[in-house]
Backbone as a ProteinNet text record, in pm:
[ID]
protein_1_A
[PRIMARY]
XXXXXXXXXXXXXXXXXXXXXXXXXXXXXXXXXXXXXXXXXXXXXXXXXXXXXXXXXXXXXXXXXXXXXXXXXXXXXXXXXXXXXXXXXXXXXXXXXXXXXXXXXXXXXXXXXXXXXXXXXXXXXXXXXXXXXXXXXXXXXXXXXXXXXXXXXXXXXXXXXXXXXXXXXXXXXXXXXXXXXXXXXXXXXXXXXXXXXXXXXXXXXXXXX
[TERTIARY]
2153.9	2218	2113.6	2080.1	2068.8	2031.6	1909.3	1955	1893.2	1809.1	1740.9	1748.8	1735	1672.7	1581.5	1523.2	1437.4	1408.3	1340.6	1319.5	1180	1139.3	1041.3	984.5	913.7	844.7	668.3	716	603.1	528.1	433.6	413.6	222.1	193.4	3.3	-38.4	-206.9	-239.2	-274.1	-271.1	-242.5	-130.6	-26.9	73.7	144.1	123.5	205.9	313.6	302.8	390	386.4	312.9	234.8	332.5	328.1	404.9	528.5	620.6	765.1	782.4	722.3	785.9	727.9	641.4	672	732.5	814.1	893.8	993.1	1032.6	1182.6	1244.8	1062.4	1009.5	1085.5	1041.8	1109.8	1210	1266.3	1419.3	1532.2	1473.5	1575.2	1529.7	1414	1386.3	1265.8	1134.3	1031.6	1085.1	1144.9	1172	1295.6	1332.8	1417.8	1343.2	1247.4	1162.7	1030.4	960.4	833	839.1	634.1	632.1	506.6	554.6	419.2	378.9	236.9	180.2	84.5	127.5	46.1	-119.3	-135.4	-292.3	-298.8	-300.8	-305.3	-304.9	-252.2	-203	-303.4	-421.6	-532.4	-573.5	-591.9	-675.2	-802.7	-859.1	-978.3	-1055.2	-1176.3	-1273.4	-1403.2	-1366.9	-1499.4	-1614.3	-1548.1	-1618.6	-1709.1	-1666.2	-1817.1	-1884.8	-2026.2	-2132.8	-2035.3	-2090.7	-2041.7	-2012.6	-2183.1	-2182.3	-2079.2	-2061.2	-1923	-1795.7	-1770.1	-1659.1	-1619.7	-1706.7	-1740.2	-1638.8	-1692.8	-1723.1	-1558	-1439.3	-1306.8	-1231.1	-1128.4	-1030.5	-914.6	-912.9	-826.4	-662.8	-674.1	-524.5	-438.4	-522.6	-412.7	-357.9	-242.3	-154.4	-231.9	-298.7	-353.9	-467.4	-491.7	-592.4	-526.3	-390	-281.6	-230.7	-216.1	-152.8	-5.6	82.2	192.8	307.2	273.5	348.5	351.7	197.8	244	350.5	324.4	400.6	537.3	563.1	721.1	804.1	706.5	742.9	762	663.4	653.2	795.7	861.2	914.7	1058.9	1027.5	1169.8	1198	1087.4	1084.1	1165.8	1075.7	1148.8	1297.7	1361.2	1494.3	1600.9	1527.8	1573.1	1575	1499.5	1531.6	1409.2	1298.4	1167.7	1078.4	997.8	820.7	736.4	620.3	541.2	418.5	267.3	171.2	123.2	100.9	58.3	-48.1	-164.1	-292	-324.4	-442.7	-551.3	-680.4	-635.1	-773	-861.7	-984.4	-1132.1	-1169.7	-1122.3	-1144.3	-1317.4	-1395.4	-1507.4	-1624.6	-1544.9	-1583.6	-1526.8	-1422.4	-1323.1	-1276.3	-1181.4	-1210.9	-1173.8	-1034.4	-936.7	-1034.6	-950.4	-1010.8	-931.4	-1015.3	-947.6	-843.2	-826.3	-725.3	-622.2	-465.1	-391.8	-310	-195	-83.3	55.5	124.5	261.4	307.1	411.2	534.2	659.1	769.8	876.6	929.5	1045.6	1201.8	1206.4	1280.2	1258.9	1383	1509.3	1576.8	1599	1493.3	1439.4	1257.6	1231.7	1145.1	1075.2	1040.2	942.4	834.1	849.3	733.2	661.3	580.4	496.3	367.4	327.9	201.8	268.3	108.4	109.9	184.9	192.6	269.2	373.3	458	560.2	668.8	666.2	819.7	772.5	674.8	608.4	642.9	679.2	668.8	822	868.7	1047.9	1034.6	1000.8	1075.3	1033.6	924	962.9	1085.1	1096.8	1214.7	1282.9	1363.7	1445.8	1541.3	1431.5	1450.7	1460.3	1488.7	1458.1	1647.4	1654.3	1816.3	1794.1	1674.3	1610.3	1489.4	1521.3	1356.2	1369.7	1258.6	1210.3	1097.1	1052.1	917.1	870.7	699.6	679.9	619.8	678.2	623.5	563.9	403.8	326.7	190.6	187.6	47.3	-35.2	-84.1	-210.6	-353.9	-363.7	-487	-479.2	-323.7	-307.4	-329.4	-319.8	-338.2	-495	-577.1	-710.9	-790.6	-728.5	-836.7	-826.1	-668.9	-623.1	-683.5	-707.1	-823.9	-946.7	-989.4	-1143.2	-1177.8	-1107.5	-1104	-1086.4	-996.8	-939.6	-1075.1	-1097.4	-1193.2	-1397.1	-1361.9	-1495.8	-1502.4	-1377.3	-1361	-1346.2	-1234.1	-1197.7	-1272.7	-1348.7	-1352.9	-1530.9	-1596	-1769.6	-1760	-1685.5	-1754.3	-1810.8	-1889.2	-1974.3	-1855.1	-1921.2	-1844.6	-1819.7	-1952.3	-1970.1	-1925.3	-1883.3	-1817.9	-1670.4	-1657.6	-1477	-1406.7	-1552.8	-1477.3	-1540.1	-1601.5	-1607.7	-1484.7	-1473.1	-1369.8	-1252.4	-1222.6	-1080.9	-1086.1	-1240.1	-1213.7	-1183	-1231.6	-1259.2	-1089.5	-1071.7	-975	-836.7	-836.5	-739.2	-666.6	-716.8	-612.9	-558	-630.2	-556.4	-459.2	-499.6	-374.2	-227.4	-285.8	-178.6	-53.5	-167.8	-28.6	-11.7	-123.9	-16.7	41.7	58.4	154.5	253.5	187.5	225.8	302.7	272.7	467.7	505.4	478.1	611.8	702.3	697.7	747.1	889.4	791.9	916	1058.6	1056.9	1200	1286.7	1271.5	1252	1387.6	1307.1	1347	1562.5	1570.6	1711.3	1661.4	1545.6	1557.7	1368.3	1387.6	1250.5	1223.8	1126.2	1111.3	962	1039.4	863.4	845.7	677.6	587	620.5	638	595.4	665.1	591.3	679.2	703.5	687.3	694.9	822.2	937.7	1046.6	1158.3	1133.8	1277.8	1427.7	1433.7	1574	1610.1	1460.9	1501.2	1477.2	1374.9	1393.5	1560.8	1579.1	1713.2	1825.6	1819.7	1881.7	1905.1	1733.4	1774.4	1733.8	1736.5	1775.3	1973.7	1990.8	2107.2	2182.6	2150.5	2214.8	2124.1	2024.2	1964.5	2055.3	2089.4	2189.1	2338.6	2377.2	2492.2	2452.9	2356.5	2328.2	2365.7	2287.3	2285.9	2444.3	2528.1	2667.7	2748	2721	2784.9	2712.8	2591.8	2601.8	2612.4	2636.9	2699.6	2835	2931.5	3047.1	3124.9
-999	-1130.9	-1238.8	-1353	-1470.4	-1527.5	-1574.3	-1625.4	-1740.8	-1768.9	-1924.5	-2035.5	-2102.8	-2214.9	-2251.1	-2214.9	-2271.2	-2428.2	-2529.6	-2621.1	-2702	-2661.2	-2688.2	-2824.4	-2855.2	-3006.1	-2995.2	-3060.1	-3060.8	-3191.2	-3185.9	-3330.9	-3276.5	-3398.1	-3432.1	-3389	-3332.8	-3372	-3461.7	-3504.9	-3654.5	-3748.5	-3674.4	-3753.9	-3805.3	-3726.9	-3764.2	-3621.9	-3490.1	-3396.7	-3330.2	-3330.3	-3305.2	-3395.3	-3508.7	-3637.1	-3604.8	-3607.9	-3561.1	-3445.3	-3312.3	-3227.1	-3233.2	-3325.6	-3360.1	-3429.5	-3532.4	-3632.5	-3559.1	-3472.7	-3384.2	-3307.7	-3234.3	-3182.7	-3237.7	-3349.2	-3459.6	-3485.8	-3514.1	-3548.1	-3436	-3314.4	-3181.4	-3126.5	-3120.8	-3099.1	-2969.7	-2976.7	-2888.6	-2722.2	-2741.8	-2541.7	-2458.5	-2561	-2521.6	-2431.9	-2530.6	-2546	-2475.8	-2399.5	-2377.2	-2428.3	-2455.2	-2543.1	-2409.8	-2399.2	-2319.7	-2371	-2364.7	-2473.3	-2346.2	-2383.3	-2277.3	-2283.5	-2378.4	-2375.3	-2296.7	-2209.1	-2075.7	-1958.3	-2014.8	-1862.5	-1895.1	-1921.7	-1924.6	-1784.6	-1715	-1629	-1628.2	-1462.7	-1504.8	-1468.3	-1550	-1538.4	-1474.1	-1396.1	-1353.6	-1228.9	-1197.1	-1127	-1177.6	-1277.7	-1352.3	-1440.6	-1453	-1538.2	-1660.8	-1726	-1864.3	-2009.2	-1993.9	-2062.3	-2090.5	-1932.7	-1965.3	-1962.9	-1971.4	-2009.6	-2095.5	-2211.9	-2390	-2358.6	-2346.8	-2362.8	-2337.6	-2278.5	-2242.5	-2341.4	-2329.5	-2379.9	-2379.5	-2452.6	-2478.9	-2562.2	-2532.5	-2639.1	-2587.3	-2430.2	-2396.7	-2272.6	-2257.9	-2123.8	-1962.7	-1973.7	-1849.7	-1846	-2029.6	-1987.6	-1950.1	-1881.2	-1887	-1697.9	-1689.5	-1559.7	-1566.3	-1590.1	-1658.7	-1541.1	-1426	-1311.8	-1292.8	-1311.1	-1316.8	-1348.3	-1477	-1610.1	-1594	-1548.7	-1547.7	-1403.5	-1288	-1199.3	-1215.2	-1304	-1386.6	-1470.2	-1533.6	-1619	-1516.7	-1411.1	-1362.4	-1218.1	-1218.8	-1161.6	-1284.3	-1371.4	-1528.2	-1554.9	-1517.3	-1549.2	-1422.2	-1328.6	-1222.1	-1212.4	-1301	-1302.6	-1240.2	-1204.1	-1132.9	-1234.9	-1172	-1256.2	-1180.2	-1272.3	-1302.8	-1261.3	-1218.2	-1273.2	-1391	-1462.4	-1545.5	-1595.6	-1566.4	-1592.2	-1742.4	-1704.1	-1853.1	-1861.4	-1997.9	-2011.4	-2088.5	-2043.4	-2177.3	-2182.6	-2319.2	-2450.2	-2442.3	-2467.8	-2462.6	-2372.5	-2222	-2109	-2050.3	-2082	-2045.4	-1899.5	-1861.4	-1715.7	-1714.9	-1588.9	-1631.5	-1587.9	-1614.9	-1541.5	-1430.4	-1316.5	-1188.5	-1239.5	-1338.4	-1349.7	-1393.2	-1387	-1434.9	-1470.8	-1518.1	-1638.1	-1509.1	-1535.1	-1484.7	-1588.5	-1591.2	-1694.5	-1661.3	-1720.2	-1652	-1564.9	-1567.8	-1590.4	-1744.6	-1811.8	-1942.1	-1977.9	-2047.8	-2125.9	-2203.8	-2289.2	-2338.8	-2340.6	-2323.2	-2318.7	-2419.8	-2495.6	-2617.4	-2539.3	-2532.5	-2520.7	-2585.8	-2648.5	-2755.1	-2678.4	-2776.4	-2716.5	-2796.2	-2771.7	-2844.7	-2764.7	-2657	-2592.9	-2485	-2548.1	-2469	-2431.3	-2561.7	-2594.8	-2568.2	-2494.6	-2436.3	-2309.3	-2262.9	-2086.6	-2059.9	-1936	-1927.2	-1874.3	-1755	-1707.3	-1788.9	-1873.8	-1906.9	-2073.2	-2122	-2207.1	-2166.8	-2035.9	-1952.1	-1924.6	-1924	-1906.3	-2060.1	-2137.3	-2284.7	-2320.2	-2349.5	-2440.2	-2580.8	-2660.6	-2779.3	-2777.9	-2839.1	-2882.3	-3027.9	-3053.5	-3176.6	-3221.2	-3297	-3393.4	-3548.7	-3541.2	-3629.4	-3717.4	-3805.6	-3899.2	-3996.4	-4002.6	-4070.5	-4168.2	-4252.9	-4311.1	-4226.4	-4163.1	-4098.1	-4128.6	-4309.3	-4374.7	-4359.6	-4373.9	-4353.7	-4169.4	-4140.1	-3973.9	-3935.2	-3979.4	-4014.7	-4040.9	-4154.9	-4198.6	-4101.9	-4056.1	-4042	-3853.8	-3816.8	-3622	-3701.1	-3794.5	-3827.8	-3845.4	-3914.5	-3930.3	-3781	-3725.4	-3593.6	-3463.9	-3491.8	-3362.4	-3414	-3522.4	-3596.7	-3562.2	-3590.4	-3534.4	-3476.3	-3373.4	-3235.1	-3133.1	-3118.2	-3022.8	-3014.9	-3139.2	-3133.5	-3169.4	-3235.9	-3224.6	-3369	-3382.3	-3501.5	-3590.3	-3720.4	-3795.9	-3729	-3733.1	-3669.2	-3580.6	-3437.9	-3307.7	-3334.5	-3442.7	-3459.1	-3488.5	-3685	-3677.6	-3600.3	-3504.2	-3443.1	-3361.7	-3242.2	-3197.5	-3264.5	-3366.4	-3458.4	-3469.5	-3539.8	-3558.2	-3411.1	-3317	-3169.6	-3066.5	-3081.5	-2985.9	-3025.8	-3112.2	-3190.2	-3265.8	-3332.3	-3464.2	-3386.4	-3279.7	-3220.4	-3119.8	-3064.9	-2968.2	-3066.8	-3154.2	-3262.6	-3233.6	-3303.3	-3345.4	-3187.2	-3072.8	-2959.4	-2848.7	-2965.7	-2812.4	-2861.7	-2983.6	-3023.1	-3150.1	-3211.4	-3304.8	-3284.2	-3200.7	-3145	-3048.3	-3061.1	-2958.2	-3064.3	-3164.3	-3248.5	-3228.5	-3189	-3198.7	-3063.4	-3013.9	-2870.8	-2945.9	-3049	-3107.9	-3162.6	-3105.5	-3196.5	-3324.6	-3334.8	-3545.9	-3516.4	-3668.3	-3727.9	-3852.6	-3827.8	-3908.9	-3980.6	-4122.1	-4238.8	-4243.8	-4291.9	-4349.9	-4235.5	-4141.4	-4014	-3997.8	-4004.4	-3999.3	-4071.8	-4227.9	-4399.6	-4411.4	-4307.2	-4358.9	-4285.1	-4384.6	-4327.7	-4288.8	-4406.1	-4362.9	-4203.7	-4190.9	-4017	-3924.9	-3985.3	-3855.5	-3808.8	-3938	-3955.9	-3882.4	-3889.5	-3823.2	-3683.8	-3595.8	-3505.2	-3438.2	-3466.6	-3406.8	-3419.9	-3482.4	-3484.2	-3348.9	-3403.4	-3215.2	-3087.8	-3096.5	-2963.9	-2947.8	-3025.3	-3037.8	-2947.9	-3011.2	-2999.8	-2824.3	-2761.1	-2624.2	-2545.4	-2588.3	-2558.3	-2465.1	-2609	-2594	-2495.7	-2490.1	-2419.3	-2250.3	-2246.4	-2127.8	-2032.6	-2158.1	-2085	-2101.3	-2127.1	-2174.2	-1984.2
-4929.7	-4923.9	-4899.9	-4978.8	-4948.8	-4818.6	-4763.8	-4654.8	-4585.8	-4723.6	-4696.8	-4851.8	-4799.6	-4918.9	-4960.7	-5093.9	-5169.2	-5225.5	-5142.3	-5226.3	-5315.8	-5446.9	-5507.1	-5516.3	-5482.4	-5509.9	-5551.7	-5667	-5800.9	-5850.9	-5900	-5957.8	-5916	-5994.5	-6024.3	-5840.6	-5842.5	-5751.9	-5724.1	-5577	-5511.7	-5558.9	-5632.6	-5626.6	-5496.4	-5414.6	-5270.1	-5223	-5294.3	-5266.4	-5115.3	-5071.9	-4884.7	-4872.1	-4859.6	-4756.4	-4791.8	-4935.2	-4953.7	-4859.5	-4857.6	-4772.2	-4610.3	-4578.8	-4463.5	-4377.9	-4453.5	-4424.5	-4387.7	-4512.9	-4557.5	-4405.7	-4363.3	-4207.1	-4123.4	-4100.8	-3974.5	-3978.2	-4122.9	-4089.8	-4075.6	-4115.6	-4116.9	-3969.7	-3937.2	-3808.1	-3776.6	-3797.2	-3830.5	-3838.7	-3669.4	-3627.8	-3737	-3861.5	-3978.6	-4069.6	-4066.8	-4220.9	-4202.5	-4304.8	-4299.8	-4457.1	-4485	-4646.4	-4656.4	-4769.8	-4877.7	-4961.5	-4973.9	-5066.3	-5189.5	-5296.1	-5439.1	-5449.9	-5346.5	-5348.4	-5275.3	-5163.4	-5069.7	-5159.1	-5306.6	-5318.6	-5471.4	-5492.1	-5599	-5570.9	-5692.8	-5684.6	-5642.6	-5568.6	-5482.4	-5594.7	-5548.1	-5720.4	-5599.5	-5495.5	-5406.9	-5505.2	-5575.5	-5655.3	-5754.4	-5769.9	-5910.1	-5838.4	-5885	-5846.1	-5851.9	-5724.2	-5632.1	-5783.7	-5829.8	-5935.4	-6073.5	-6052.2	-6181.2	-6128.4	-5986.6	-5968.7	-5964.1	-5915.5	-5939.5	-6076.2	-6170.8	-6332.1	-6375.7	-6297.7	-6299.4	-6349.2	-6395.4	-6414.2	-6325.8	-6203.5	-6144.9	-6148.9	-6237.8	-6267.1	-6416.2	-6440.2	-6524	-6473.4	-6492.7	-6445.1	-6412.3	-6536.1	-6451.1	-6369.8	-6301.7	-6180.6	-6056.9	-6072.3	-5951.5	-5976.5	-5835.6	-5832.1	-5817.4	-5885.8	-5915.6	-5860.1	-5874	-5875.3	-5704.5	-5680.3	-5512.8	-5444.1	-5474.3	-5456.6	-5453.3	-5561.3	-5611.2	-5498.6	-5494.8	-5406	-5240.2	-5162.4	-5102.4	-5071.1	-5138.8	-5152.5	-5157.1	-5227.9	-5218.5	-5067.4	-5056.2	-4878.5	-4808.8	-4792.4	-4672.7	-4748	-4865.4	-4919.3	-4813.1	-4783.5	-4745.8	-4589	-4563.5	-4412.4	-4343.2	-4381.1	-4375.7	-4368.2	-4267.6	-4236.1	-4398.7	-4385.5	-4486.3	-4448.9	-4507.4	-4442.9	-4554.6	-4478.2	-4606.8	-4613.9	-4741.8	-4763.7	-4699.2	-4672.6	-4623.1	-4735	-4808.9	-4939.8	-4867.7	-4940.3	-4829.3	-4956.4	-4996.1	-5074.5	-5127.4	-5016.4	-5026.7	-5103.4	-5049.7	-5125	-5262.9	-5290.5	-5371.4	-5363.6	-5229.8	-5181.2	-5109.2	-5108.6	-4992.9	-4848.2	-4718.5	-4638.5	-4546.6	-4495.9	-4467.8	-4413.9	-4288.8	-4206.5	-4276.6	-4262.3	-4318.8	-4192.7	-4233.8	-4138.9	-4138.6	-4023.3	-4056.9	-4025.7	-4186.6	-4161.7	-4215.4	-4110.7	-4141.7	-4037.7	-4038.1	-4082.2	-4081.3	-4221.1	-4144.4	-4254.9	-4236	-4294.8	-4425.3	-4412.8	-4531.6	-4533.9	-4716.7	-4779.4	-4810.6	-4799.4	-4871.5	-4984.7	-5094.2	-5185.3	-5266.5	-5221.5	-5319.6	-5365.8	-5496.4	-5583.9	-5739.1	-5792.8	-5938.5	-6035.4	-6035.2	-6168.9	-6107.2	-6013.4	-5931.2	-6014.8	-6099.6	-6234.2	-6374.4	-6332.8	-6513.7	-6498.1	-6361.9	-6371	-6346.6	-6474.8	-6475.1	-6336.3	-6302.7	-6191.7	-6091.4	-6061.2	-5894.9	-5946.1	-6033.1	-6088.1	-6060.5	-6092.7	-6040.6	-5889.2	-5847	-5699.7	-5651.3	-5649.7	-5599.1	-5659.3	-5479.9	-5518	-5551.8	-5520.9	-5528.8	-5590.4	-5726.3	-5780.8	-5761.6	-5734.3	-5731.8	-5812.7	-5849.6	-5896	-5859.2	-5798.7	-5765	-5895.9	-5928.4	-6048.6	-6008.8	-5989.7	-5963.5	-6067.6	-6081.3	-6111.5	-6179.8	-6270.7	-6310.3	-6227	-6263.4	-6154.1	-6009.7	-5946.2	-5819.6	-5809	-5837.1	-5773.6	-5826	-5933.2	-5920.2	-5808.7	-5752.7	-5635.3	-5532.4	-5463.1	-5376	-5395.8	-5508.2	-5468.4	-5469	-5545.8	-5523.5	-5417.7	-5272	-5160.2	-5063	-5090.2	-5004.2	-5055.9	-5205.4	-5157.9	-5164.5	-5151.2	-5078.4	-4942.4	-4886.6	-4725.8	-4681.5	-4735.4	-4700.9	-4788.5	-4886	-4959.1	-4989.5	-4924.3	-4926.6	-5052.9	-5134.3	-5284.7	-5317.4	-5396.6	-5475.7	-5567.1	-5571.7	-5641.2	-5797.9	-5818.6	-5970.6	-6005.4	-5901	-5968.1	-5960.3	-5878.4	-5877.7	-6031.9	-6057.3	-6206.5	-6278	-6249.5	-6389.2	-6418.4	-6290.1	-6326.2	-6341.7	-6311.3	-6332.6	-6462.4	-6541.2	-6703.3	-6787.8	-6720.2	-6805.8	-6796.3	-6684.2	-6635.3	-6610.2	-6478.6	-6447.8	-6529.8	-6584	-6651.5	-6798.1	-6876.5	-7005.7	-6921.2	-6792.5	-6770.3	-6737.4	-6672.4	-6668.3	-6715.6	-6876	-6990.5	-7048.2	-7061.3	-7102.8	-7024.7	-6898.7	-6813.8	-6688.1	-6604.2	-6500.3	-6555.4	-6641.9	-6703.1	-6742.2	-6896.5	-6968.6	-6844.2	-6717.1	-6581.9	-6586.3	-6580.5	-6525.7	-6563	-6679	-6767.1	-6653.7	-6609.5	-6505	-6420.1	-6335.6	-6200.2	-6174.8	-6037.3	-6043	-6001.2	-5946.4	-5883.7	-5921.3	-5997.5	-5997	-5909.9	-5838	-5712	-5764.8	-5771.6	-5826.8	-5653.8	-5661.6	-5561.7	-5444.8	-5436.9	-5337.9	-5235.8	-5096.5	-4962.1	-4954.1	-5009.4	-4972.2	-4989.1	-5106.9	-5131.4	-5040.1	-4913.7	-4791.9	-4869.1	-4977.6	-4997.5	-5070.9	-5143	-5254.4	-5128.9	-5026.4	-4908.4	-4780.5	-4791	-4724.6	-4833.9	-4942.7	-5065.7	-5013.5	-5054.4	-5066.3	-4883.4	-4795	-4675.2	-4679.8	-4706.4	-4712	-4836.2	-4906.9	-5022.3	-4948.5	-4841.2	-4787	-4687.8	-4611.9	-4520.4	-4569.9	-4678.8	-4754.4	-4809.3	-4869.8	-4877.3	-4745.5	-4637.8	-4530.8	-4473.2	-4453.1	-4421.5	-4536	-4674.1	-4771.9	-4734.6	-4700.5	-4652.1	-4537.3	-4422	-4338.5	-4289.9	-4448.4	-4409.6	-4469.3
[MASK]
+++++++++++++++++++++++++++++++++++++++++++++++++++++++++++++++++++++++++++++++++++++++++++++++++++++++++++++++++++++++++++++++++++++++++++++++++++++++++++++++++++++++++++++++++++++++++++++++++++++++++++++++++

């Protein structure tokens, strides 16, 4: 039996999908909710020289262990703890330790190609999409992995011109068509977050009625 909720939230990186399901957090009430994010769950590339892992394609489907994910996801549907991988960004390579998470109510799942993949679509009573700016979600990784991630101005756009911006348009918008609510300008829009805490709410009560 059933015994949590799945809700997907998708869209560009740096669209703002972190802030949607942390808002979502606060207003449903953290000790509900745990969020999984599809970047945890990149395949570990610890096996090839450092150099060509740089050289990856991060932003198309199969730089993701998707199958994890989806199994993962259907443990926590079931009422079951998780362990759930820890990626280091830096190295490109998960690390030994992992997280337990879970039993937990509701799901938060965000990531770039959450609504490209049937089965974890599947599993999601809530898709969502963040429809953001192309230029605005530009600046906003050029900034985050300048800071968080050690990287150079120069390898950001490169990979943004090389990788990022064609997976974009052939994987992470044609998603959109996927979504029940498209949410413009990110966590900024109180009223689509007030929206859908309210139909999580409304799941909520339908399944423990």
């Amino acid at each position: 039996m059933k015994k949590g909720i799945i809700i997907g939230i998708a869209g560009a990186s740096g669209s703002g999908k972190t802030l949607v399901a942390n808002n979502i957090m606060s207003a449903l009430g953290s000790e509900k909710v745990v969020m999984l994010q599809e970047d945890s769950y990149y395949k570990d590339l610890s096996d090839i020289p450092f150099d060509e892992r740089t050289g990856k394609n991060f932003d198309h489907p199969d730089a993701f262990d998707h199958e994890l994910l989806a199994n993962h996801l259907e443990q926590l549907l079931q009422g079951k703890s998780i362990s759930h991988p820890i990626y280091d960004y830096k190295t490109h390579s998960r690390k030994k330790e992992t997280r337990t998470v879970g039993p937990h109510t509701i799901v938060i799942l965000e990531g770039i190609l959450i609504l490209n993949e049937p089965r974890l679509r599947n599993q999601m009573d809530i898709r969502v999409f963040i429809d953001t700016a192309p230029d605005i979600c530009f600046i906003r990784r050029l900034k985050r992995d300048i800071n968080e991630r050690a990287r150079s101005v120069d390898s950001v756009i490169r990979q943004y011109e090389e990788t990022v911006r064609p997976m974009y348009f052939q994987f992470i918008e044609p998603s959109k068509r996927y979504a029940d609510i498209i949410i413009p300008r990110g966590g900024k829009n109180k009223v689509a977050i007030d929206i859908l805490s309210t139909k999580i709410n409304t799941l909520l009560k339908s399944q423990t009625n």
